[in-house]
Each structure stands twice: as C-alpha cells, then as structure tokens.
Backbone as JSON, one array per atom type, in Angstrom:
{
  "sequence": "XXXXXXXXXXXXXXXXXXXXXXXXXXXXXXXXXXXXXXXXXXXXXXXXXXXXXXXXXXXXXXXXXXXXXXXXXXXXXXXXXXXXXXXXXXXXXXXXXXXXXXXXXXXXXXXXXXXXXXXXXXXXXXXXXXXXXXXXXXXXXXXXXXXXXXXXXXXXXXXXXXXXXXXXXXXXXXXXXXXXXXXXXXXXXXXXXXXXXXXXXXXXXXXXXXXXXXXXXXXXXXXXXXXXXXX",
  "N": [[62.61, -68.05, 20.3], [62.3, -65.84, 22.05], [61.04, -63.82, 20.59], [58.87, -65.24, 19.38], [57.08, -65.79, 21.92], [56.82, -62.67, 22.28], [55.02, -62.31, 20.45], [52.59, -64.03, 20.34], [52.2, -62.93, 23.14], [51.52, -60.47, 21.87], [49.36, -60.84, 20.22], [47.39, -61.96, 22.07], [46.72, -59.89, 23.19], [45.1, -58.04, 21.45], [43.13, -59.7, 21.4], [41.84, -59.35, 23.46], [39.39, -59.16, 26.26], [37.74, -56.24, 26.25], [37.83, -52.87, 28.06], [35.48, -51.99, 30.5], [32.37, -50.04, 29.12], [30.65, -47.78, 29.3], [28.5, -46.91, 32.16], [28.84, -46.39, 35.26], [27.9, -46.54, 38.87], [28.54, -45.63, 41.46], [28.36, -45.78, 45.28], [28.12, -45.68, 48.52], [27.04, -48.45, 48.92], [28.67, -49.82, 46.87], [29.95, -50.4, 43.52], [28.09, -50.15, 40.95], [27.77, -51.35, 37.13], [26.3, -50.65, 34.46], [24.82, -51.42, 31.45], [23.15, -50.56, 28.52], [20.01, -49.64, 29.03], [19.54, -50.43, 31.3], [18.71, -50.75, 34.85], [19.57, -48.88, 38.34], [19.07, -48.06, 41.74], [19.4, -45.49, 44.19], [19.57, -45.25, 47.41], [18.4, -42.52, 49.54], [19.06, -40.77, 53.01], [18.35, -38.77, 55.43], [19.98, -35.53, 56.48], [20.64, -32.65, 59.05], [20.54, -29.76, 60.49], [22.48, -28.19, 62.88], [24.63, -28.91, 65.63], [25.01, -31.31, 62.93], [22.81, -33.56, 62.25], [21.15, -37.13, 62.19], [17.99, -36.57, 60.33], [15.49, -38.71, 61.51], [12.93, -40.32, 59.57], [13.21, -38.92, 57.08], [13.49, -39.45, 53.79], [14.16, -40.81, 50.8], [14.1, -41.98, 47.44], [15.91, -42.59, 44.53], [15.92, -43.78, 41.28], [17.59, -44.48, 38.95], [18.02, -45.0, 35.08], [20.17, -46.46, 32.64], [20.08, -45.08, 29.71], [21.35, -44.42, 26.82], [24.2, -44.06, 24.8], [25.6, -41.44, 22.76], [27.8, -40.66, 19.91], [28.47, -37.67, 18.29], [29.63, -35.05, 15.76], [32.31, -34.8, 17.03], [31.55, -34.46, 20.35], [30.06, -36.43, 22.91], [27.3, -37.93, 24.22], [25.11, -38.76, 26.8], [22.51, -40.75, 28.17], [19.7, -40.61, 30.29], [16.84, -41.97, 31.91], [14.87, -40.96, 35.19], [13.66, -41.38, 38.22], [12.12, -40.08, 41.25], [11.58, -41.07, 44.4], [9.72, -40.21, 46.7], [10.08, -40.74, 49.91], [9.48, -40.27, 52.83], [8.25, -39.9, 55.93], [7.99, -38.03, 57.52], [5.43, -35.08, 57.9], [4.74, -32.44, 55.0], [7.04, -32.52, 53.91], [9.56, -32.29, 50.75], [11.28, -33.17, 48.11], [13.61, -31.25, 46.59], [15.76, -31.14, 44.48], [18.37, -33.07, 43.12], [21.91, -34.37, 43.14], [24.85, -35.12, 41.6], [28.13, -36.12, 41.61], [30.81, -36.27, 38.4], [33.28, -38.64, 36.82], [34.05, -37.39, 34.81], [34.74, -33.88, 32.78], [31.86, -32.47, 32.46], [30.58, -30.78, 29.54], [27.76, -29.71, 29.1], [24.74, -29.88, 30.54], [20.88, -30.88, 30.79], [17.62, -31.33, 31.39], [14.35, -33.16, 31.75], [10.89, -33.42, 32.89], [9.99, -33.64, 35.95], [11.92, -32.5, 37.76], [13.16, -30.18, 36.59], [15.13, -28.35, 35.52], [18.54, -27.53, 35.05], [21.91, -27.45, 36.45], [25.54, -26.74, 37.02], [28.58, -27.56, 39.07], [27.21, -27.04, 42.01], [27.15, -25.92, 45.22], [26.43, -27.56, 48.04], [24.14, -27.34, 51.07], [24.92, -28.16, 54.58], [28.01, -29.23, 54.67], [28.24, -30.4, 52.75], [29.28, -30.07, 50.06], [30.77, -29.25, 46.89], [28.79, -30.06, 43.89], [29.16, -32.09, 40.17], [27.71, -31.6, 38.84], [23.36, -30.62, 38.96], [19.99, -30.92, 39.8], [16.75, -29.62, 39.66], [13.44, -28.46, 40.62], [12.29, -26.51, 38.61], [10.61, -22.74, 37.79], [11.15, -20.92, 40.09], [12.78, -22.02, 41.81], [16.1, -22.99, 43.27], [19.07, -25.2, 42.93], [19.12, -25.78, 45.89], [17.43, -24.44, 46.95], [13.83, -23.67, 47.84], [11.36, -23.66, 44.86], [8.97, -26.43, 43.86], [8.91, -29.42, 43.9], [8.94, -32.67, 44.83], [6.59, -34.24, 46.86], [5.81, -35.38, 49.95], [5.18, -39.49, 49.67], [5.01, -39.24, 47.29], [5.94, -39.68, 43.43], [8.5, -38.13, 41.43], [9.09, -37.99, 38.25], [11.53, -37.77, 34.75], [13.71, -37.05, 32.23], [17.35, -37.21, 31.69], [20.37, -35.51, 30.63], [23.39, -35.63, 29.75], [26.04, -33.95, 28.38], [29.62, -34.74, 26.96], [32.47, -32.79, 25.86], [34.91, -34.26, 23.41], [35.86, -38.17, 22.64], [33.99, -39.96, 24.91], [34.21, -42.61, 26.26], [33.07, -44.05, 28.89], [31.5, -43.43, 31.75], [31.38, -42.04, 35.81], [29.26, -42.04, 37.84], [28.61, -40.54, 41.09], [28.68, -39.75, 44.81], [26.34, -38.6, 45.67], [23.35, -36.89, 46.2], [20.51, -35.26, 47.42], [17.77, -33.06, 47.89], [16.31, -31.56, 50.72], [13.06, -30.11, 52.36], [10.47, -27.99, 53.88], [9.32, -29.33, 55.55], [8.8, -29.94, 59.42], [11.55, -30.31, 61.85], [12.17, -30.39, 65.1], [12.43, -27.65, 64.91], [13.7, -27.88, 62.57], [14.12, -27.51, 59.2], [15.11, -27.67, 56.86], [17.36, -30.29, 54.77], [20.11, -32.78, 53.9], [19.6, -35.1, 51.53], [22.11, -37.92, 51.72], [23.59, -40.41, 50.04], [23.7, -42.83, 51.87], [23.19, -45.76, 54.78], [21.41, -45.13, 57.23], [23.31, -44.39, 59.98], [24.28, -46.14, 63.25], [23.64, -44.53, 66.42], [25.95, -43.74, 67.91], [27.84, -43.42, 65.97], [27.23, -41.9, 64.39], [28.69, -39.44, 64.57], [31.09, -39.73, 64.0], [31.21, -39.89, 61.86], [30.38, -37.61, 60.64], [32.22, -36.01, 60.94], [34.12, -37.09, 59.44], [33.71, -36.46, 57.03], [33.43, -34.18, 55.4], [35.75, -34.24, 55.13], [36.91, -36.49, 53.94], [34.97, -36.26, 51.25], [36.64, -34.09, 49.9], [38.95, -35.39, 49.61], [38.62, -37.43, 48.0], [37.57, -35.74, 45.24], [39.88, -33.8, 44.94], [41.58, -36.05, 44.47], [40.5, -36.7, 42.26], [40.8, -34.73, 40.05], [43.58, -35.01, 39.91], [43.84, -37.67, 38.69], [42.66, -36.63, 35.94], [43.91, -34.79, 35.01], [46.58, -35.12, 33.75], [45.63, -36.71, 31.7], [44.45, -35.04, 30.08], [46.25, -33.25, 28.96]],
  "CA": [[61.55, -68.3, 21.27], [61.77, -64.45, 22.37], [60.1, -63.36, 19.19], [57.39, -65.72, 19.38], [56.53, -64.97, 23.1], [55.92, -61.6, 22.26], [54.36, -62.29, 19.21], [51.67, -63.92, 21.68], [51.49, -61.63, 23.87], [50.45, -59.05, 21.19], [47.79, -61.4, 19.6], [46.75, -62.06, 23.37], [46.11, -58.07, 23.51], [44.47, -57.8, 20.72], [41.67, -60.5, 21.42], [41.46, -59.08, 24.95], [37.93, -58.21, 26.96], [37.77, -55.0, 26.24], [37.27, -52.34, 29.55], [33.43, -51.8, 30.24], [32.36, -49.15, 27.91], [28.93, -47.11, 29.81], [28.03, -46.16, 32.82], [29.18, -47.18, 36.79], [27.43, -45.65, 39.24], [28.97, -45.7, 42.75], [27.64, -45.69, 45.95], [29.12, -46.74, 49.72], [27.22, -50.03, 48.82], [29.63, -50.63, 45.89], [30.12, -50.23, 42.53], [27.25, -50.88, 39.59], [27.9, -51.19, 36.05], [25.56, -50.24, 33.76], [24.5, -51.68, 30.05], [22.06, -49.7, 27.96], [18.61, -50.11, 29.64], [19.3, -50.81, 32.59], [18.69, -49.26, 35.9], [19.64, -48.74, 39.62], [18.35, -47.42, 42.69], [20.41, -44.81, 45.62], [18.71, -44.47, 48.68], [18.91, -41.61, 50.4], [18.52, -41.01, 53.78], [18.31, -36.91, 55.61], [20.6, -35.02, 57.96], [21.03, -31.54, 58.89], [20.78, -28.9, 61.98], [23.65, -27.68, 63.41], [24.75, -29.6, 65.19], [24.54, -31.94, 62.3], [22.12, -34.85, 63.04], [20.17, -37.27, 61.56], [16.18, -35.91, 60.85], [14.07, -39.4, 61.48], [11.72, -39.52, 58.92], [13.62, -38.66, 56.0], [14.01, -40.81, 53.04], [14.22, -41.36, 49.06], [14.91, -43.44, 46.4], [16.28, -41.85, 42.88], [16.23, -44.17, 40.08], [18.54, -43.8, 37.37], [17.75, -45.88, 33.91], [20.57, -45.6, 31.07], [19.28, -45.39, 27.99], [22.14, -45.06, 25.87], [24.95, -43.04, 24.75], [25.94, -41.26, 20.85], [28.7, -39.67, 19.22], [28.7, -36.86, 16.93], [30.47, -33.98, 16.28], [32.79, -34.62, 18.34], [30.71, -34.49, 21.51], [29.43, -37.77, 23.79], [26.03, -37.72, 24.84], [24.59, -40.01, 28.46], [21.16, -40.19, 28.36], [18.87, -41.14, 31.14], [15.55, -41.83, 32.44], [15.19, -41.19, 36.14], [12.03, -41.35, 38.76], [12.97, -40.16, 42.51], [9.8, -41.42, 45.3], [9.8, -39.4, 48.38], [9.31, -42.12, 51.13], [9.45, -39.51, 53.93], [7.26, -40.01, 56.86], [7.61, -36.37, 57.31], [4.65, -34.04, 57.18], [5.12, -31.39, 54.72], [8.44, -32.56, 53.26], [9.94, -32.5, 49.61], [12.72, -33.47, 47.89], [13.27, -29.93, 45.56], [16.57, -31.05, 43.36], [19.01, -33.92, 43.57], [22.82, -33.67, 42.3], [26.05, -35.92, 41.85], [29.9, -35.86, 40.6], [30.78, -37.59, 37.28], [34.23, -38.68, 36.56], [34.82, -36.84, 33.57], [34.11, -32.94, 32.47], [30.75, -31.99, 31.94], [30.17, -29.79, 28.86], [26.32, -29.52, 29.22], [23.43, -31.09, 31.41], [19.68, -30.82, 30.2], [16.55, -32.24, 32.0], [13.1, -32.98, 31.63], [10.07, -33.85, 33.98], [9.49, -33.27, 37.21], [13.27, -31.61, 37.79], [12.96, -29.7, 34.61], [16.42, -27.44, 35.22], [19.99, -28.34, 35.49], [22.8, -26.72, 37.01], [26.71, -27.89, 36.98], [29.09, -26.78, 40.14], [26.4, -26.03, 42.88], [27.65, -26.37, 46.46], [25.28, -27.98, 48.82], [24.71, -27.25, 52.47], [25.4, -29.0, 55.28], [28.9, -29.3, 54.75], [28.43, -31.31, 51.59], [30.59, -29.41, 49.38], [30.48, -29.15, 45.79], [28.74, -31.63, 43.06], [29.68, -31.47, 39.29], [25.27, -31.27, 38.15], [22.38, -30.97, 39.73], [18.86, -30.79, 38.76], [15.69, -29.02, 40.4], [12.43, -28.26, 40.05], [12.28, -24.79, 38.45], [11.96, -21.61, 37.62], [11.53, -20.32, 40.97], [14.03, -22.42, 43.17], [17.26, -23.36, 43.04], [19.44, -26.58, 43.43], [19.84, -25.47, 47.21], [16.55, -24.17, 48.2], [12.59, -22.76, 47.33], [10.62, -25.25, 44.05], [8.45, -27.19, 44.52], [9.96, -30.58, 43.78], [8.27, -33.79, 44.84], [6.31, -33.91, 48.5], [6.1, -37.17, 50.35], [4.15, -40.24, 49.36], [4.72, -39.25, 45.75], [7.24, -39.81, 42.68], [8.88, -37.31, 40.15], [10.1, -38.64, 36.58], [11.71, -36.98, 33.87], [15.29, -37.53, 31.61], [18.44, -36.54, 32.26], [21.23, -35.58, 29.46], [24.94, -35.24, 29.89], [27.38, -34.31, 27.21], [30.9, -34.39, 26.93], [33.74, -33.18, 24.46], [35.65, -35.6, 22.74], [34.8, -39.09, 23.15], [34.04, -40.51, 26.07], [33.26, -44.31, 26.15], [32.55, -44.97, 29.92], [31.37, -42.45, 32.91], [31.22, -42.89, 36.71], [28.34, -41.01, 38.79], [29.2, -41.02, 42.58], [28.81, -38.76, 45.98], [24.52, -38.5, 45.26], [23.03, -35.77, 47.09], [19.0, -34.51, 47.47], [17.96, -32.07, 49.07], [14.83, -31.5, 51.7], [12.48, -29.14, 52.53], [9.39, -27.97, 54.01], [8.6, -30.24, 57.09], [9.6, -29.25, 60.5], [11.52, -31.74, 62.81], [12.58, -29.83, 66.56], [12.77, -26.56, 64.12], [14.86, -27.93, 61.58], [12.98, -27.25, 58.35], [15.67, -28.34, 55.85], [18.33, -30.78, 54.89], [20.16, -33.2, 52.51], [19.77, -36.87, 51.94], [23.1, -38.44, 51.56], [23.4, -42.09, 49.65], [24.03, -44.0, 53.02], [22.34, -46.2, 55.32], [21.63, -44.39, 58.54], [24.31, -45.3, 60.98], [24.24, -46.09, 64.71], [23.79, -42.78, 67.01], [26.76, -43.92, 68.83], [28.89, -43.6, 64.71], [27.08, -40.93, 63.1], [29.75, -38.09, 64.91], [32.42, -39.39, 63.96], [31.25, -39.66, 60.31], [30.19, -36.02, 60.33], [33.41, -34.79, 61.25], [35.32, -36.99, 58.2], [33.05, -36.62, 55.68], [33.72, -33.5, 54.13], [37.27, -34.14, 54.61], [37.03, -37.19, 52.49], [34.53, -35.44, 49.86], [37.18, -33.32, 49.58], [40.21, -35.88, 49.28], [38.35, -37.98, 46.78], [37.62, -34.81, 44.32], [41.29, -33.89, 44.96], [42.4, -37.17, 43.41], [40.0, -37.31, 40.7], [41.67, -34.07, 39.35], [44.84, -35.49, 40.05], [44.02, -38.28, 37.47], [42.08, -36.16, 34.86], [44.56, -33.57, 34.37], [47.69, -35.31, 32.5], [44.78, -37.24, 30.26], [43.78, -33.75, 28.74], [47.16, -32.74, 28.22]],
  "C": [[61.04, -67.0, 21.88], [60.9, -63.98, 21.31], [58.85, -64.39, 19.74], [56.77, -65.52, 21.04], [56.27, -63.79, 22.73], [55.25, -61.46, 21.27], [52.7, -63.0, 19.53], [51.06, -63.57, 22.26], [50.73, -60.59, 23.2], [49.43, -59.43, 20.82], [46.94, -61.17, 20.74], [45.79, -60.7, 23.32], [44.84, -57.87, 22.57], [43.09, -58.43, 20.89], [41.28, -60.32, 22.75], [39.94, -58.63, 25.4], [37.88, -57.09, 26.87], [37.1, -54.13, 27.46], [35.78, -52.15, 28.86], [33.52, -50.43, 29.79], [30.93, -48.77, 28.4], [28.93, -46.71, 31.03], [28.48, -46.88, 34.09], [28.29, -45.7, 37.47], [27.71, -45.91, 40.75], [28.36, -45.02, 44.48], [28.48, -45.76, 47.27], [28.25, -47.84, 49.8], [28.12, -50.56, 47.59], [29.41, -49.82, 44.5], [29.31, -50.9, 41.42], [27.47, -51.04, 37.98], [26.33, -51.12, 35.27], [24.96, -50.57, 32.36], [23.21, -50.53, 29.9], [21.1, -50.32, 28.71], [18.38, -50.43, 31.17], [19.67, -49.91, 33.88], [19.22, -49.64, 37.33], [19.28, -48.09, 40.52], [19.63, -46.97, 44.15], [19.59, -44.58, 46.24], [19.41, -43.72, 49.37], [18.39, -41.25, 52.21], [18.41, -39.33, 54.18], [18.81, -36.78, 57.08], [20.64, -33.5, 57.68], [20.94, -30.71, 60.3], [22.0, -28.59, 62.41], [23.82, -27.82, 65.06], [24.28, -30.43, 64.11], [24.16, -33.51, 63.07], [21.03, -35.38, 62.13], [19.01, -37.16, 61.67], [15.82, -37.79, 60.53], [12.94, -39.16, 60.78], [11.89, -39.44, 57.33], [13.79, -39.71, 54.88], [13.08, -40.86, 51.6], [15.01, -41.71, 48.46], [14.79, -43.42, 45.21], [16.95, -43.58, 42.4], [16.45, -44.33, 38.48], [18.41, -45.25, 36.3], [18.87, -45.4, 32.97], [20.44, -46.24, 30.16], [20.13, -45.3, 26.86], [23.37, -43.77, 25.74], [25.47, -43.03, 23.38], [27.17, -40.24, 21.17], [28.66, -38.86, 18.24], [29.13, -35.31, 16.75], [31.2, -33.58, 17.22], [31.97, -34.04, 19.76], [29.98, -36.1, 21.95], [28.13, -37.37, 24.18], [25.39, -38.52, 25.61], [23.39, -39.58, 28.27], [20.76, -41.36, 29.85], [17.49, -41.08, 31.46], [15.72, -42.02, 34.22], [13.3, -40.86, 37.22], [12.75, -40.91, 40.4], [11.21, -40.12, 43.19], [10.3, -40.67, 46.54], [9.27, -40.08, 49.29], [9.45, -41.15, 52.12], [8.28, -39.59, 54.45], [7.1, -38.52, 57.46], [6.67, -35.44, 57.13], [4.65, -32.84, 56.1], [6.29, -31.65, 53.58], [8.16, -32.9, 51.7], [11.23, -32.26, 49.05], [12.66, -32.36, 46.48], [14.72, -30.06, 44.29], [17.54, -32.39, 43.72], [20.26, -33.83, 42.78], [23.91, -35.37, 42.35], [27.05, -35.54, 41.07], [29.7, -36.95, 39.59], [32.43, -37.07, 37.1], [35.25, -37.53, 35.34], [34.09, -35.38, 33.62], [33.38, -32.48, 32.15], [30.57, -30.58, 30.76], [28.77, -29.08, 29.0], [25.46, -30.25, 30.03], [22.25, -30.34, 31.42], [18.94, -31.99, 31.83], [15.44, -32.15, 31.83], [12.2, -33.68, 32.83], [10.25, -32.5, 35.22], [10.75, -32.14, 37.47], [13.38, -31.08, 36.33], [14.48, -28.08, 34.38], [17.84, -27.89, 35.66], [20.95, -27.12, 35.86], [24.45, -27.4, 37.01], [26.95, -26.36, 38.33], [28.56, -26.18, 41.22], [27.11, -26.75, 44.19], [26.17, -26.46, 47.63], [25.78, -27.57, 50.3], [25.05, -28.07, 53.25], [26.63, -29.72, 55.53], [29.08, -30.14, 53.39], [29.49, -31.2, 50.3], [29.51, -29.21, 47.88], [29.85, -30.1, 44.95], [28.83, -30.93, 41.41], [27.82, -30.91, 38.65], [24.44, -31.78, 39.31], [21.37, -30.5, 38.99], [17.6, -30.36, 39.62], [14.85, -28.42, 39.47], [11.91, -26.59, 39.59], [10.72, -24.21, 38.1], [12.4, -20.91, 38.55], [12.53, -20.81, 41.97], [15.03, -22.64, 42.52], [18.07, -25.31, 43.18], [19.66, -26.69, 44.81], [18.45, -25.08, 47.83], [15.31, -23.63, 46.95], [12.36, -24.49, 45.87], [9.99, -26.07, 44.38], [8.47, -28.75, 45.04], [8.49, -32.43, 44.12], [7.71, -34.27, 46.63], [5.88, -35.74, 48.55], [5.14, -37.7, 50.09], [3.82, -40.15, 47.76], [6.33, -39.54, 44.96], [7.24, -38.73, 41.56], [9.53, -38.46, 39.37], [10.19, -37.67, 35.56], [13.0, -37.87, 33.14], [16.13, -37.03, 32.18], [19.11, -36.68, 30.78], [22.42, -34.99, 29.67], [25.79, -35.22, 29.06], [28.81, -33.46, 27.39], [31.86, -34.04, 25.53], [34.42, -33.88, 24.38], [34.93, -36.24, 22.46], [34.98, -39.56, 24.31], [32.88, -41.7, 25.86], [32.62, -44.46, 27.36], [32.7, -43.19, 30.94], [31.13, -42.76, 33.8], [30.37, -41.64, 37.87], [28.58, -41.38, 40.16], [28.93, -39.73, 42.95], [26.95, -38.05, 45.29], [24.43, -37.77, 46.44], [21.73, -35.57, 46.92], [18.95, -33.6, 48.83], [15.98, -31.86, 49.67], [14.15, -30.55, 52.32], [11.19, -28.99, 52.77], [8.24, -28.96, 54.9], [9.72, -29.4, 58.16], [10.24, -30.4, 61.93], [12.57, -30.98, 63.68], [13.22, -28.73, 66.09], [13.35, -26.51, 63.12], [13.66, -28.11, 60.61], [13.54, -27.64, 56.94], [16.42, -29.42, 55.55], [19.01, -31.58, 53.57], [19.82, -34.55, 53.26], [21.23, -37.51, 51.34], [22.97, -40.03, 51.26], [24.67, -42.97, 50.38], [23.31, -44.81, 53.78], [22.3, -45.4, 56.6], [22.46, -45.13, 59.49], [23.84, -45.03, 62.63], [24.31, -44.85, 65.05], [25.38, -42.45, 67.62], [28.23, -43.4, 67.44], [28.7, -42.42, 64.26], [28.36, -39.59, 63.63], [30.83, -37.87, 64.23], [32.43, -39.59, 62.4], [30.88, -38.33, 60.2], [31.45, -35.46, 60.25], [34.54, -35.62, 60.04], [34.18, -37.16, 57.05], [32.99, -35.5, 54.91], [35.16, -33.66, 53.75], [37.67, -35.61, 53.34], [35.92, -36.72, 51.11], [35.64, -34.89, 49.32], [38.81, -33.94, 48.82], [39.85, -36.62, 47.89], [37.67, -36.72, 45.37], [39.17, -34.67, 43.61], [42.17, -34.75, 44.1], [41.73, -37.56, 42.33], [40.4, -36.29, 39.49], [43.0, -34.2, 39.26], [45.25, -36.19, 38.37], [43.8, -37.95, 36.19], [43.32, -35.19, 34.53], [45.25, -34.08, 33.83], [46.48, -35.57, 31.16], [44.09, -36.17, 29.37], [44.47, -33.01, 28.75], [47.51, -33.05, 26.91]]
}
C-alpha cells in the first residue's frame, strides 16, 4: 500500500499545474500576472524637497504590455510595449526616464520610442535608492536628470527589451520609479513619482522615514534568495 501511495503521488506531480511561466509585475496594490499580450497600468504619484513632501500636482501612468518572451543561445529575452501619459497639473513638468527592479539578473536592456536609452544600476534621488534598469529620454540627459522626456497633457511610447543568461521562464518587475522635472512648486523644481496612492498628510512622515529602510530590506532578501540558485 506504501508503494502505491507514492506511486500516486509521483503521477500526481507529474500532471501538476505547472508555476506561472511570464511576467508579475508588483505594485503596493498587489501582485499582477501577466500572459503574452497583455497589459497593466502603475500610477505614479510625485514627492520630493527636503524635507521630503508630497508636490500636488504630480502624476503618471506607465503602461507596460508583454509581448512575449524567446530563447536562444542560451539567453532569455522580455519584450515589451510601454506608453507612460503625464497627467500632471503642473505647469512646465515632465516625466524624463522611468526605472524598476526585476527579480532576476539583467544581462542587457534596450529601448525604443520616446525613452530611447537604457541604463541598469542607476540610483535615484530622493532617498529612493538603487533600481536594477531604467530608461530615459536621450542623448543629452540622464536617468536622474536634463532630456526632454514627456511634458504634461501628453504620452510617450516606445518598447522595452530585457535579456537574461540562461533560461529564465518567469520575471517579477517591482519598486517603479519616474522621475520629474521642470515645473516649479514653492521652489521645488524636481522629483520622483513613486507607485503609491498619495497618503494622508497626517501618514506620509512616517512613510518617508521607512521607506528606504524597507527598499533596502526587500533588495537585501532578494539577493539572499538569488545567490545559492546560481551556485
């Protein structure tokens, strides 16, 4: 009867759901999965000054399409289509590059359109820290500042392209970042948009003061988990 219980169990395995196999894209509203073609939307909202505070005013909404993902030569390849609208009531303002972490090691990141340069490892201001790619409107600016990027009341579109060595079946984009520029609100002239909802005046403090420290804990443990798996 032991034999055939696990004899069972292994068929069981074998005809199992197999894990999702593409794209999640995480947010602090939750967790999206992804099939080919299909898309989602991060709103961002804008803080910055020193004190940090939220600028009134601020606000866009990057949407990411994935379009599919190949193997060859050993290497993975994420493609995307993405559009970001600059809803800012803002005079002046534009959103000049936008960035995020991905679960796994980035070998390369490509872009086309409107953000037509990529970058991996850029550290954002405002206490934001590090993200693994980012993408801005080149040749003269950066992922951090200058470009011209996309000014309010309008939308950029272009692709996006992420490849990894090995294979990699499934990837998870999280901690979304843009960045702002070129309006002026009680001298403050820059900032980021962070993918949150703006919180009460009475909350936002005490999220300023743990929010790089959890950026920093959830990195922390995502090298935690990556490192045995590429021993």
């Amino acid at each position: 009867m032991k034999r055939i219980g696990m004899a069972l169990a292994a068929a069981s395995c074998l005809f199992a759901t197999p894990a999702f196999a593409g794209v999640q894209v995480t947010t602090s509203s939750g967790t999206v999965n992804l099939a080919q073609n299909a898309s989602t939307g991060i709103q961002f909202n804008g803080i910055g000054g020193n004190p940090v505070m939220v600028i009134p005013g601020l606000s866009s909404l990057l949407t990411l399409t994935y379009t599919g993902m190949t193997y060859l030569n050993n290497v993975s390849t994420f493609t995307f289509n993405y559009s970001i609208a600059n809803q800012s009531s803002l005079s002046g303002s534009r959103v000049s590059s936008f960035g995020f972490d991905v679960n796994s090691t980035i070998a390369t990141a490509s872009s086309t359109g409107t953000f037509d340069y990529a970058a991996k490892g850029v550290n954002y201001p405002v206490g934001f820290g590090t993200v693994n790619v980012c993408f801005w409107d080149g040749p003269t600016g950066t992922c951090t500042g200058n470009g011209n990027g996309v000014t309010n009341g309008n939308t950029g579109n272009g692709t996006l392209t992420l490849t990894f060595n090995g294979l990699v079946n499934d990837i998870t984009l999280s901690d979304f970042v843009d960045r702002y520029q070129g309006f002026d609100y009680q001298g403050i002239q820059s900032a980021i948009g962070v993918s949150t909802g703006v919180p009460e005046p009475g909350t936002w403090a005490i999220m300023i003061l743990g929010f790089g420290m959890a950026g920093a804990a959830m990195r922390r443990r995502r090298h935690a988990v990556r490192l045995p798996a590429a021993a």
